[in-house]
DSSP file (Angstrom, degrees, kcal/mol; ACC not computed):
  #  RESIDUE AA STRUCTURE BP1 BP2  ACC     N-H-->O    O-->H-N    N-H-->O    O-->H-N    TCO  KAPPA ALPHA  PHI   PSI    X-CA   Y-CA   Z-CA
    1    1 A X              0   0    0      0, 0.0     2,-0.2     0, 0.0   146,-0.1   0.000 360.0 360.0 360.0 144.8    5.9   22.8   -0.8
    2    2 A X        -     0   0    0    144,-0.1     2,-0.2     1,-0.1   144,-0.2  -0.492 360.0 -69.5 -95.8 166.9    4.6   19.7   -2.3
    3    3 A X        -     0   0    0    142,-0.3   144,-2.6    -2,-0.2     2,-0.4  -0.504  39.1-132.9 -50.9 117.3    4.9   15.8   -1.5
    4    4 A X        -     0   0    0     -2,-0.2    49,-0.3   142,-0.2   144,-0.2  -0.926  15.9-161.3-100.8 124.7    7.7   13.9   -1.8
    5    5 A X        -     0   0    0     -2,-0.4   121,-0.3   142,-0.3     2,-0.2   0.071   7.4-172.3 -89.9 147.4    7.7   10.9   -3.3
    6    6 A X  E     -A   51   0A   0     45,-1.7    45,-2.0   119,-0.2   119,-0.2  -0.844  31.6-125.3-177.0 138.8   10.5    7.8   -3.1
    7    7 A X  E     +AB  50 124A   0    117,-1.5   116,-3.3    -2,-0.2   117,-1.4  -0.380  45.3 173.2 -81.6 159.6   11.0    4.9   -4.6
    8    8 A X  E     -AB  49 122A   0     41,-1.7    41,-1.0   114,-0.3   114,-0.2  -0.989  30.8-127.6-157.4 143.4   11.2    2.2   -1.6
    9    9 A X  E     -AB  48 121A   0    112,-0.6   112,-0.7    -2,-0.2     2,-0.4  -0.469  29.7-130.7 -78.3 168.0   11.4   -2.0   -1.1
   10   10 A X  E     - B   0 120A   0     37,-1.4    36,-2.7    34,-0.1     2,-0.9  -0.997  22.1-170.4-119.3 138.9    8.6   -3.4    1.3
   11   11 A X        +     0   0    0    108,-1.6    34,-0.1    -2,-0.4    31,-0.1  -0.988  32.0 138.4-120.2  89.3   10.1   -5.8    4.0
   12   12 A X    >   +     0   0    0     -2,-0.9     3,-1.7    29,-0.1    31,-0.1   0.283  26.9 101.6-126.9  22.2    7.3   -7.1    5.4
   13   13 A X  T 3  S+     0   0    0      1,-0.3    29,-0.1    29,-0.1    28,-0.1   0.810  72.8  73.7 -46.6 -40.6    7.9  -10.8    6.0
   14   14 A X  T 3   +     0   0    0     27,-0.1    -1,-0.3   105,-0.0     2,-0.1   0.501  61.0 118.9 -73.5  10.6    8.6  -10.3    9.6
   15   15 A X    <   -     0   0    0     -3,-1.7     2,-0.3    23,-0.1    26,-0.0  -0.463  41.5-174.3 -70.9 134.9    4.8   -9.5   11.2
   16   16 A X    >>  -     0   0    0     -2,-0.1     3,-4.0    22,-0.0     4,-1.3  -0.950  39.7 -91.1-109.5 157.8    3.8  -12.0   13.8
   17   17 A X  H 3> S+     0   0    0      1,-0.4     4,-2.5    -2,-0.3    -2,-0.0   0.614 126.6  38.7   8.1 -54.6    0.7  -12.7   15.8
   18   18 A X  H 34 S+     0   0    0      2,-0.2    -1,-0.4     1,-0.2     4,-0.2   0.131 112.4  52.9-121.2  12.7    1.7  -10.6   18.6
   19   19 A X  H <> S+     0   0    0     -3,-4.0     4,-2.9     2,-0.1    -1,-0.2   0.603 111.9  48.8-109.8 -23.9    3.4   -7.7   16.6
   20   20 A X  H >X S+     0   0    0     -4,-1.3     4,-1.0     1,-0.2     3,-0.7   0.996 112.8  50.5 -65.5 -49.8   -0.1   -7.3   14.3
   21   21 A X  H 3< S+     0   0    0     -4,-2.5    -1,-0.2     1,-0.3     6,-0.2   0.756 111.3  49.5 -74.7 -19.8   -2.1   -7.3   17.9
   22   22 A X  H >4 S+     0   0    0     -4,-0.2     3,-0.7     1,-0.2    -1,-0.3   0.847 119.5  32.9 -71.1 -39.1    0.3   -4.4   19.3
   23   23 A X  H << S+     0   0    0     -4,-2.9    -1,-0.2    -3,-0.7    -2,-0.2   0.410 118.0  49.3-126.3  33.8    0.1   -2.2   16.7
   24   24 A X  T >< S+     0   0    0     -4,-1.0     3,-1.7     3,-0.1    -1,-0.3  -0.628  80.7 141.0-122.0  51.9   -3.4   -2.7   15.4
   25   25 A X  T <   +     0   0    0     -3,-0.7     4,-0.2     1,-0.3    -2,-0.1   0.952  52.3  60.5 -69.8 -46.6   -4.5   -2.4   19.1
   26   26 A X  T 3  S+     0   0    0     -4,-0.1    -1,-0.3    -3,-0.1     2,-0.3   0.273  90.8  78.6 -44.1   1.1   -7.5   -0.5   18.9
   27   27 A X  S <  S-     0   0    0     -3,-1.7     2,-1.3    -6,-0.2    -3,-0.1  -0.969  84.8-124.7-134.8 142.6   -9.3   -3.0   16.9
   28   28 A X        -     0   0    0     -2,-0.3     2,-0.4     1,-0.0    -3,-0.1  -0.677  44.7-166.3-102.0  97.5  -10.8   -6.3   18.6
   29   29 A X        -     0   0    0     -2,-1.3     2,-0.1    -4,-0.2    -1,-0.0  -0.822   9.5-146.4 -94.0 126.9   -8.8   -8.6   16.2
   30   30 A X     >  -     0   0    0     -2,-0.4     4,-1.8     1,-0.1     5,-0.3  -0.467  28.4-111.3-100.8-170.3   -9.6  -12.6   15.7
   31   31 A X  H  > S+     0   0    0      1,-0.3     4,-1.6     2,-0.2    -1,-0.1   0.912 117.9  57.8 -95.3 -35.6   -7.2  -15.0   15.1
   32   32 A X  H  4 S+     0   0    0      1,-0.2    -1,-0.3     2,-0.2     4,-0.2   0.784 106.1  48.2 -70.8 -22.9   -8.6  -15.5   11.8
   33   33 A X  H >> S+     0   0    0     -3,-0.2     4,-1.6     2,-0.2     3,-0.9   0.932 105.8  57.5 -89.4 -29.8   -8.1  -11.9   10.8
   34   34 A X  H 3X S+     0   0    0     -4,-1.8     4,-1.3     1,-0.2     5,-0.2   0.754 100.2  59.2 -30.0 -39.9   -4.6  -11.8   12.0
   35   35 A X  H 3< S+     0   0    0     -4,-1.6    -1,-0.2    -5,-0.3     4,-0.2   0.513 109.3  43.9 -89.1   7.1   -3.7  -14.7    9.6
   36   36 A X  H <> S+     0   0    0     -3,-0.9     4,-5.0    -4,-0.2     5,-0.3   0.911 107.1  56.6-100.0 -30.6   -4.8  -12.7    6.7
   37   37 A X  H  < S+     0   0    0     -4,-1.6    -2,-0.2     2,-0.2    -3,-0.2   0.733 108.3  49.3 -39.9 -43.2   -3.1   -9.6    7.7
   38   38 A X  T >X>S+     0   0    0     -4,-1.3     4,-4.0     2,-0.2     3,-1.6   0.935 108.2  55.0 -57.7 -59.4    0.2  -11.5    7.9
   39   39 A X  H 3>5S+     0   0    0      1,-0.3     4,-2.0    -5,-0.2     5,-0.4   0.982 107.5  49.8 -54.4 -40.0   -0.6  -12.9    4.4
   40   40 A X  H 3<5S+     0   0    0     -4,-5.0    -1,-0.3     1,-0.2    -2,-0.2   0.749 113.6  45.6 -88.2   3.4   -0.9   -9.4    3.2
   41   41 A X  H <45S+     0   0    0     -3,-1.6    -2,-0.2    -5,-0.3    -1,-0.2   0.787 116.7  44.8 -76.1 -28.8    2.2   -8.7    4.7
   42   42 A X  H  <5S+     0   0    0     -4,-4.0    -2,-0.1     1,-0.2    -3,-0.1   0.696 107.3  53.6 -91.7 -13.9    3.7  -11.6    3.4
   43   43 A X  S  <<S+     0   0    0     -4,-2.0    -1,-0.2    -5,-0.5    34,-0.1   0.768 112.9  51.8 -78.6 -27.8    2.5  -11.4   -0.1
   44   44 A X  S >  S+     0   0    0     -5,-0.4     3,-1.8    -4,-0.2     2,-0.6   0.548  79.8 120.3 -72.2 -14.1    4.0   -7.6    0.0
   45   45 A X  T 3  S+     0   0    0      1,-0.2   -34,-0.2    -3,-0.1     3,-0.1  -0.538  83.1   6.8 -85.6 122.0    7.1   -8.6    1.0
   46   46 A X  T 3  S+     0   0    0    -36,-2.7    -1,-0.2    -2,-0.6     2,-0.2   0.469  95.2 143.7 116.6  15.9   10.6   -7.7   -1.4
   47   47 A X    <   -     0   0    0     -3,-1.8   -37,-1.4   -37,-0.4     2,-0.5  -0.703  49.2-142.1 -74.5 150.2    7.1   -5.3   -3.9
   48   48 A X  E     +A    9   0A   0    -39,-0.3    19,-1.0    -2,-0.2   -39,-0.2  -0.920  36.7 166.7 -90.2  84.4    9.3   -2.3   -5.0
   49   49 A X  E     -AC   8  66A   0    -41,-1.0   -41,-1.7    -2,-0.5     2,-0.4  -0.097  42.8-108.7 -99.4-159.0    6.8    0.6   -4.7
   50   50 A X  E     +AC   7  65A   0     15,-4.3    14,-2.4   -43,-0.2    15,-1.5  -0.979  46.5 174.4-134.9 146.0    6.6    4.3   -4.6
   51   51 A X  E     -AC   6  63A   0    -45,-2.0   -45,-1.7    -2,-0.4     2,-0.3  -0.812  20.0-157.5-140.7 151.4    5.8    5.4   -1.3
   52   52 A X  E     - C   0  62A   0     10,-2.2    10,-1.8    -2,-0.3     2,-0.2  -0.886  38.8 -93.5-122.2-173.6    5.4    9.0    1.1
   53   53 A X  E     - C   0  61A   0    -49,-0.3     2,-0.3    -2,-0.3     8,-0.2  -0.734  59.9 -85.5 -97.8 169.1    5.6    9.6    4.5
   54   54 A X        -     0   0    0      6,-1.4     6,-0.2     3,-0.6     3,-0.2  -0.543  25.9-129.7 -81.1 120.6    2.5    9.5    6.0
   55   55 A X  S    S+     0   0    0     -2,-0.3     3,-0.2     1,-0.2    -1,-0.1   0.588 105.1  19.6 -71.4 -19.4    0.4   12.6    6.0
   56   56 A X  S    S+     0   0    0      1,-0.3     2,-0.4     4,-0.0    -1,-0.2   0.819 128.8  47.4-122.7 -21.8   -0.5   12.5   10.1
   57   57 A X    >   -     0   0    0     -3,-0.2     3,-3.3     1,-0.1    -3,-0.6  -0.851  61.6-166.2-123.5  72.2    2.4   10.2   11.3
   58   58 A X  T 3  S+     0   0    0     -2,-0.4    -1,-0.1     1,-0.3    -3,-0.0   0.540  90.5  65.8 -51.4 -24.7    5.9   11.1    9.9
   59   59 A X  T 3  S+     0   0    0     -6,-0.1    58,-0.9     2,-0.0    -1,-0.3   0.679  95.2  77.9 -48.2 -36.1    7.1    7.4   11.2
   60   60 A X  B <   -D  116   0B   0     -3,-3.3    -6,-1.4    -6,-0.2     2,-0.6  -0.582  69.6-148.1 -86.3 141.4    4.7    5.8    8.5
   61   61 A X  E     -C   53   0A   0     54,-3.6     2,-0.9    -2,-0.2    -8,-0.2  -0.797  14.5-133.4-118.0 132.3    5.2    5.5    5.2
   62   62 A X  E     -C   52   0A   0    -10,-1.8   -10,-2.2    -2,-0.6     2,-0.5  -0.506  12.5-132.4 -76.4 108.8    2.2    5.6    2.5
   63   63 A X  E     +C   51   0A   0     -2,-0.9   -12,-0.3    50,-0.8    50,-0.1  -0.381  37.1 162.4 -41.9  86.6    1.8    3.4   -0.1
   64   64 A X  E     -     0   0A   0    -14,-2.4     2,-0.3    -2,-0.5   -13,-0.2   0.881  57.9 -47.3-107.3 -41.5    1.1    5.8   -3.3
   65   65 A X  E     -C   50   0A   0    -15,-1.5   -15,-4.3    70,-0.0     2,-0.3  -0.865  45.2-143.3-161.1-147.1    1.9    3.3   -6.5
   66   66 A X  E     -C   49   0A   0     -2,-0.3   -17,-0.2    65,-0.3    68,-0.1  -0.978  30.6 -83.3-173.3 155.8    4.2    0.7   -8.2
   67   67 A X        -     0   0    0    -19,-1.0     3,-0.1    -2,-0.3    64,-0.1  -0.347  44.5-102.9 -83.5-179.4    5.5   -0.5  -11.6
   68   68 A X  S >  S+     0   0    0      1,-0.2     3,-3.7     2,-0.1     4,-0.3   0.982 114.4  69.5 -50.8 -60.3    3.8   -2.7  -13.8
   69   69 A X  T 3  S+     0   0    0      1,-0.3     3,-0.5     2,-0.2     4,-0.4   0.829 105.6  37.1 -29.0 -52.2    6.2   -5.6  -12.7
   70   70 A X  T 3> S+     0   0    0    -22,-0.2     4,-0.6     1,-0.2    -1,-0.3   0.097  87.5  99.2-118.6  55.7    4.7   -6.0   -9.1
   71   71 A X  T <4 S+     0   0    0     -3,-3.7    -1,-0.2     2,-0.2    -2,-0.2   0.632  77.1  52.9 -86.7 -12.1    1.4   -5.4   -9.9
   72   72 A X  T >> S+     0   0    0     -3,-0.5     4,-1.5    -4,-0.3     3,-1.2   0.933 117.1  48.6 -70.7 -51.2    0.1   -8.9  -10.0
   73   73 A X  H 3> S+     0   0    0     -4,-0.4     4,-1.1     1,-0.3    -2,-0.2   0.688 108.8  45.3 -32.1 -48.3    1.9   -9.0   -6.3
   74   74 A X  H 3X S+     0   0    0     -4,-0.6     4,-1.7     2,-0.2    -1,-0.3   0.455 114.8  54.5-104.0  -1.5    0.5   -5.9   -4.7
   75   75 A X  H X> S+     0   0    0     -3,-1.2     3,-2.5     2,-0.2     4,-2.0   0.873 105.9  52.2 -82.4 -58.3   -3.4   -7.1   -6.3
   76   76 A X  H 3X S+     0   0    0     -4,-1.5     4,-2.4     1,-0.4     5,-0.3   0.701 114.1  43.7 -49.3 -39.2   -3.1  -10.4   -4.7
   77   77 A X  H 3X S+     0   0    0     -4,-1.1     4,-1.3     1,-0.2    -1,-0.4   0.978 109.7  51.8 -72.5 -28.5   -2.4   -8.6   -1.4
   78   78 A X  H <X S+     0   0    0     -3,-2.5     4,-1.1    -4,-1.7    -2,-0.2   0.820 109.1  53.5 -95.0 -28.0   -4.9   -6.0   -1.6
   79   79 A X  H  < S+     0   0    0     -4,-2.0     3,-0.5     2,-0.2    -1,-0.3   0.903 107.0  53.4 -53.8 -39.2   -7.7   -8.9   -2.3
   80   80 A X  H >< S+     0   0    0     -4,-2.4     3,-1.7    -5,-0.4     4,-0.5   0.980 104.9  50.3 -59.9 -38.5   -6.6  -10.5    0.6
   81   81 A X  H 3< S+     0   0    0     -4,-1.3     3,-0.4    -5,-0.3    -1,-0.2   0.787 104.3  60.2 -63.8 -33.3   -7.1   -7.5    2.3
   82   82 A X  T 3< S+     0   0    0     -4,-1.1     8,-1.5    -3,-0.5    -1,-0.3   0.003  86.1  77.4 -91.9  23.2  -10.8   -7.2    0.7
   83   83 A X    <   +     0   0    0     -3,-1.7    -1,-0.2    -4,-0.2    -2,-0.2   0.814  65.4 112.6 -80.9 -44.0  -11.9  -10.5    2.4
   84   84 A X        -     0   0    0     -4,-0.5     4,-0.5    -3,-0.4     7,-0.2   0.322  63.7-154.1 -16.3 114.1  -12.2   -8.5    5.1
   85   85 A X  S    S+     0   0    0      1,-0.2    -1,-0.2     2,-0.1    -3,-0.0   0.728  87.2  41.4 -98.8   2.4  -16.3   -8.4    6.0
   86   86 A X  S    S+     0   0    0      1,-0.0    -1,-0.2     0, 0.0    -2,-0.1   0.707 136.8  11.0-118.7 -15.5  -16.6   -5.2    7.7
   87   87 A X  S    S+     0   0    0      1,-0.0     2,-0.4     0, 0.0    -2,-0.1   0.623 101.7  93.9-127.6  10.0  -14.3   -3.1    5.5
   88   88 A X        -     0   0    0     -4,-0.5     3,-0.4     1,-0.1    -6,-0.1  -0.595  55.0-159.7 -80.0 131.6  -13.5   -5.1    2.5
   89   89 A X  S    S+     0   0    0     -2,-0.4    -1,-0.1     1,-0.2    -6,-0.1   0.431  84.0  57.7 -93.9   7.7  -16.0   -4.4   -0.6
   90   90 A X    >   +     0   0    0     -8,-1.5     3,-2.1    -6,-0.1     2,-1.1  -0.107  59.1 160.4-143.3  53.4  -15.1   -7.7   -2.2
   91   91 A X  T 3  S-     0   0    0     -3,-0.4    -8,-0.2     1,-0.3     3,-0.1  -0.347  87.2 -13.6 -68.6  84.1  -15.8  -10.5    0.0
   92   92 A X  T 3  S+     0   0    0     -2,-1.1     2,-0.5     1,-0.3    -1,-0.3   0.844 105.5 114.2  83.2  32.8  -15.9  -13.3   -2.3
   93   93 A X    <>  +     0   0    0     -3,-2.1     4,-0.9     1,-0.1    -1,-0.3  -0.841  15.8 145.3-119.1  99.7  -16.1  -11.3   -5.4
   94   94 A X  T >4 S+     0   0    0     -2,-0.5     3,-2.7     3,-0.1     5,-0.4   0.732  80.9  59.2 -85.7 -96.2  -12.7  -12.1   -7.1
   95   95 A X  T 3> S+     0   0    0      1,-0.2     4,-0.8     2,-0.2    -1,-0.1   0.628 115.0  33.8   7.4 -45.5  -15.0  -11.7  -10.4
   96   96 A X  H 3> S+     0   0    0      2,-0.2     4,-3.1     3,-0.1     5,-0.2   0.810 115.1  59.8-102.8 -25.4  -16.0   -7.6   -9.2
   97   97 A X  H XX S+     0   0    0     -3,-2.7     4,-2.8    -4,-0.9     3,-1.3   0.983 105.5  42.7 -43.8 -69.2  -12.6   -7.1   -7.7
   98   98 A X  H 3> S+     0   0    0      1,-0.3     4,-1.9    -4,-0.2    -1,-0.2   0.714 112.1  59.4 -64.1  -9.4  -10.7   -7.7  -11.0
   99   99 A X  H 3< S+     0   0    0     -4,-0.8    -1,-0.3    -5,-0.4    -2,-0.2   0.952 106.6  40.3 -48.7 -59.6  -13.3   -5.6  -12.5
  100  100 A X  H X< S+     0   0    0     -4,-3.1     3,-1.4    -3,-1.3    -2,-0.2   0.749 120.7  58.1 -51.5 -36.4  -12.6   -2.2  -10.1
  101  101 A X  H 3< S+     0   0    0     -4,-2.8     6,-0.4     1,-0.3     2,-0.2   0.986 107.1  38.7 -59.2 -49.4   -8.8   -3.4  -10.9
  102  102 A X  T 3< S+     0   0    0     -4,-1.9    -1,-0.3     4,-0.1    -2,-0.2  -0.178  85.6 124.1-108.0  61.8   -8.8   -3.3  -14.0
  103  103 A X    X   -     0   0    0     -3,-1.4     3,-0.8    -2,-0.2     4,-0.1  -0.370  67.0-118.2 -81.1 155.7  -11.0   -0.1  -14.4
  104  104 A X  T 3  S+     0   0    0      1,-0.2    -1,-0.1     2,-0.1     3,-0.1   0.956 118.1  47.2 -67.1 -29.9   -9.1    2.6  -16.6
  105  105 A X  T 3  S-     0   0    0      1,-0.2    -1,-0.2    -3,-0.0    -3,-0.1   0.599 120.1-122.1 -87.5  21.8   -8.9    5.2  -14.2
  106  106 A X    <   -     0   0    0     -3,-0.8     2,-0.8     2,-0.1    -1,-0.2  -0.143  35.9 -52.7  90.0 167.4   -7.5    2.2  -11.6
  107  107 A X        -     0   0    0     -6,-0.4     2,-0.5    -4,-0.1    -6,-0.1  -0.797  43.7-126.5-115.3 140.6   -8.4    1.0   -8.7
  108  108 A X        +     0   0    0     -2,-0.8    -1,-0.1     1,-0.1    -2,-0.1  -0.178  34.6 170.0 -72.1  82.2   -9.1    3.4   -5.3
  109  109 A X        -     0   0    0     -2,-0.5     4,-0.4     1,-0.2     3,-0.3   0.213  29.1-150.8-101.0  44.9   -6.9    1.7   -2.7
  110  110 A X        -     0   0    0      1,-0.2    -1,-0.2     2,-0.1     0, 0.0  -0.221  26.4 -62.4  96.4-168.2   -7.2    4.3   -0.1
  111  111 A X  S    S+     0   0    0     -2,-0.1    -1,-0.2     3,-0.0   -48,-0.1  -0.156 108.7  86.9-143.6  22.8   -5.1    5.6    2.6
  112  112 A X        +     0   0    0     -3,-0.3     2,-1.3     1,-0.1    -2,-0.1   0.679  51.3  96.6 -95.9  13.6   -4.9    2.8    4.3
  113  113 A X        +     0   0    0     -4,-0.4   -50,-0.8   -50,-0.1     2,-0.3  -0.838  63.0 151.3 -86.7 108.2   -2.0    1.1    2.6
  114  114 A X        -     0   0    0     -2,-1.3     2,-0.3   -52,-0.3   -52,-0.2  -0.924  25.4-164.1-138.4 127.5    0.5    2.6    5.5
  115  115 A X        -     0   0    0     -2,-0.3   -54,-3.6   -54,-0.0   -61,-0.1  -0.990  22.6-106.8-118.7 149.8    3.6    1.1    6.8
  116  116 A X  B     -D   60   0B   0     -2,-0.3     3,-0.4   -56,-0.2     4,-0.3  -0.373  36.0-115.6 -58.9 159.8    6.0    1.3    9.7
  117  117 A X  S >  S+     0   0    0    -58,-0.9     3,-1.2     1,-0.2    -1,-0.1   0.808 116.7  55.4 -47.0 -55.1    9.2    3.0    9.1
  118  118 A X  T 3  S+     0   0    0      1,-0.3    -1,-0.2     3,-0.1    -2,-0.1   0.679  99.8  65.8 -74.0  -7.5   11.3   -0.5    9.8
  119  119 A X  T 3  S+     0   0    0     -3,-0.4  -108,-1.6     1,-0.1     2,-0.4   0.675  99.9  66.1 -70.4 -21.7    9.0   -2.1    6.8
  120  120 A X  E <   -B   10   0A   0     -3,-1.2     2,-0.3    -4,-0.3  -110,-0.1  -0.960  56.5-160.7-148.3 133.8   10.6    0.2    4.1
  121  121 A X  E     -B    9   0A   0   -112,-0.7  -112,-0.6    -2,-0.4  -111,-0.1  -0.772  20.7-138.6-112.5 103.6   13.6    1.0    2.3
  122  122 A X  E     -B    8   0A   0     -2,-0.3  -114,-0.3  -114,-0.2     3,-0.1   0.090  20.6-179.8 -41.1 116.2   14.0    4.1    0.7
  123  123 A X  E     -     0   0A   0   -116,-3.3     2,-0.3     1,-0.2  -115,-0.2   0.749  56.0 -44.6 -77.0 -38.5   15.5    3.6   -2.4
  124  124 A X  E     -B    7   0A   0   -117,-1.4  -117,-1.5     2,-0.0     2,-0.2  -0.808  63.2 -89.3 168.6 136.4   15.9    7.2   -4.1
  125  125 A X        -     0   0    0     -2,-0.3  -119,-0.2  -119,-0.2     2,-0.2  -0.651  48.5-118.1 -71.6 137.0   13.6   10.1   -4.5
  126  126 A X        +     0   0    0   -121,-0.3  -121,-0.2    -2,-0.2    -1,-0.1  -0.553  48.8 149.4-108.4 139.6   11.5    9.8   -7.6
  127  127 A X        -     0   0    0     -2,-0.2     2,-0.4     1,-0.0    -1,-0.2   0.511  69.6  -7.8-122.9 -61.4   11.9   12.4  -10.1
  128  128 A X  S    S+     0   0    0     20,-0.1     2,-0.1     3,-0.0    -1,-0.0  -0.750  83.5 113.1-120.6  97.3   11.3   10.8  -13.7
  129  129 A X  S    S-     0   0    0     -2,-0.4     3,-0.4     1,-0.0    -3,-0.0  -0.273  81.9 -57.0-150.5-133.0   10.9    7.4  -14.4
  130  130 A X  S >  S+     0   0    0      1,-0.2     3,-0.5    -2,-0.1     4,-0.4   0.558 120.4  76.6 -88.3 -10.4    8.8    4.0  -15.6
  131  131 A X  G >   +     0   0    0      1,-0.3     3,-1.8     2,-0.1     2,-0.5   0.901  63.0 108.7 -57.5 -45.1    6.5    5.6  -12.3
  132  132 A X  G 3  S+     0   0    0     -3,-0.4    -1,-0.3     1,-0.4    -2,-0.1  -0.056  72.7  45.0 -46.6 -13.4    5.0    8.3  -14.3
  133  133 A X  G X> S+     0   0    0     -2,-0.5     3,-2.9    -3,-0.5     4,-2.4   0.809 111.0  51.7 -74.6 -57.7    1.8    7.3  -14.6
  134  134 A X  H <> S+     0   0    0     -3,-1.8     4,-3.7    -4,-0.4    -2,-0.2   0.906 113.9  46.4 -53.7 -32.7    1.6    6.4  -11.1
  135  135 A X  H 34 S+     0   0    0      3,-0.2    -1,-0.3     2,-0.2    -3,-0.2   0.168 111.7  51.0 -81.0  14.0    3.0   10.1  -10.3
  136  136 A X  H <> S+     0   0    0     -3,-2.9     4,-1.8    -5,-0.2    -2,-0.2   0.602 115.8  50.4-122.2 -45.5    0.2   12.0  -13.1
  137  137 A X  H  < S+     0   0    0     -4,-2.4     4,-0.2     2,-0.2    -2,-0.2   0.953 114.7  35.8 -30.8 -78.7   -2.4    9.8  -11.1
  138  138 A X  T >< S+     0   0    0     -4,-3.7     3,-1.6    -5,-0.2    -1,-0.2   0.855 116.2  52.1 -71.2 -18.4   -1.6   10.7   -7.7
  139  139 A X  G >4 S+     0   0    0      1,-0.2     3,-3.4     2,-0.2    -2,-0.2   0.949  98.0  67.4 -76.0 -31.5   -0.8   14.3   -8.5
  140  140 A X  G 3< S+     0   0    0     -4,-1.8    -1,-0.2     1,-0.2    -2,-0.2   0.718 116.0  30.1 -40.5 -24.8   -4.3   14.4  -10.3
  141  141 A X  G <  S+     0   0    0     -3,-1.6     2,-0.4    -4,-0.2    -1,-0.2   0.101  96.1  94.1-125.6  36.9   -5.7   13.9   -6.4
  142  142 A X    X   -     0   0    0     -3,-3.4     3,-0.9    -5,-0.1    -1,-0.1  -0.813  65.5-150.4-122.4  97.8   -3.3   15.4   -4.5
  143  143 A X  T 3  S+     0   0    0     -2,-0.4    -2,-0.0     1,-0.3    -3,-0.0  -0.186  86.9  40.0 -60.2 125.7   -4.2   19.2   -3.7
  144  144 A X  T 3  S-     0   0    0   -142,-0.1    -1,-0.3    -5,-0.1     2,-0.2   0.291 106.7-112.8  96.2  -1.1   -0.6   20.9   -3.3
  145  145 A X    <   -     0   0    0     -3,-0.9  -142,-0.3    -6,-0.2     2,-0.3  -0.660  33.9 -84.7  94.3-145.1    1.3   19.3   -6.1
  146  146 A X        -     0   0    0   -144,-0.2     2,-0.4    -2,-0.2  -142,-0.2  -0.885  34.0-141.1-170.4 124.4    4.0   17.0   -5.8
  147  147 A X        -     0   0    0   -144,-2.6  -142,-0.3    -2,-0.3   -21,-0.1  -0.937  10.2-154.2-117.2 161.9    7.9   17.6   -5.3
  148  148 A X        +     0   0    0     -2,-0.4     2,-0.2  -144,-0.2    -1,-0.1   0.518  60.8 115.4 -82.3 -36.1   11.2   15.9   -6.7
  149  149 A X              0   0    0      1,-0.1    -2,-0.1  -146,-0.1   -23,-0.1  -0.503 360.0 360.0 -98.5 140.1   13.2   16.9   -4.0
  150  150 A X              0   0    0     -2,-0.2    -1,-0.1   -25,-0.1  -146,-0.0   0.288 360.0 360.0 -56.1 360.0   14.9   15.0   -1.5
């Protein structure tokens, strides 16, 4: 059986201080990296993406694409995200970021785009739609295919 895919809003307005340090616990966080984390929560917040549950954590859901519309939205967060000096590759590179963005085959944002469960609302399970690109992409690196069904 393959991955299923669904189109989902991102509600993430609500992180505070003391919800980033609980459930980022393992990592020896500073105040200044907290406040960016929020800003890429906050910058994310009301993106309509396309999302799966999370390959080790069925609670999470995994960020997989997006439509054209909130793609200006979802760069801004994911440069914030690449300020980051011990895993961000574009620390003051706006200039090499929007380069990697606007590569043709796109740009690699992981698996770490993850959310809790109460961050997203499933919209509908995606079968055909304005996604398709984003769904011929990820099934192009996703070993097992991809299914339709809810």
């Amino acid at each position: 059986m393959g991955v299923k895919l669904f189109m989902a809003i991102l509600y993430t307005r609500n992180k505070t201080k003391e919800s980033i340090i609980k459930e980022l616990s393992c990592y020896d966080l500073s105040n200044e990296k907290i406040g960016k984390i929020i800003e890429y929560y906050n910058q994310l917040d009301g993106a309509e993406v396309l999302v799966m549950q999370g390959y080790f954590d069925a609670d999470k859901w995994k960020l997989v694409g997006w439509s054209d519309k909130y793609d200006e939205q979802i760069k801004e967060a994911i440069y914030t995200l690449e300020q980051d000096e011990v895993f961000g590759m574009y620390v003051n590179d706006r200039e090499g970021f929007e380069e990697a963005w606007n590569k043709e085959d796109g740009y690699e944002f992981g698996d770490w785009a993850c959310f809790n469960k109460e961050d997203v609302e499933i919209l509908e399970s995606v079968v055909k739609s304005e996604h398709q690109n984003h769904l011929e992409w990820f099934a192009s690196r996703f070993v097992g295919g991809i299914s339709h069904e809810v």
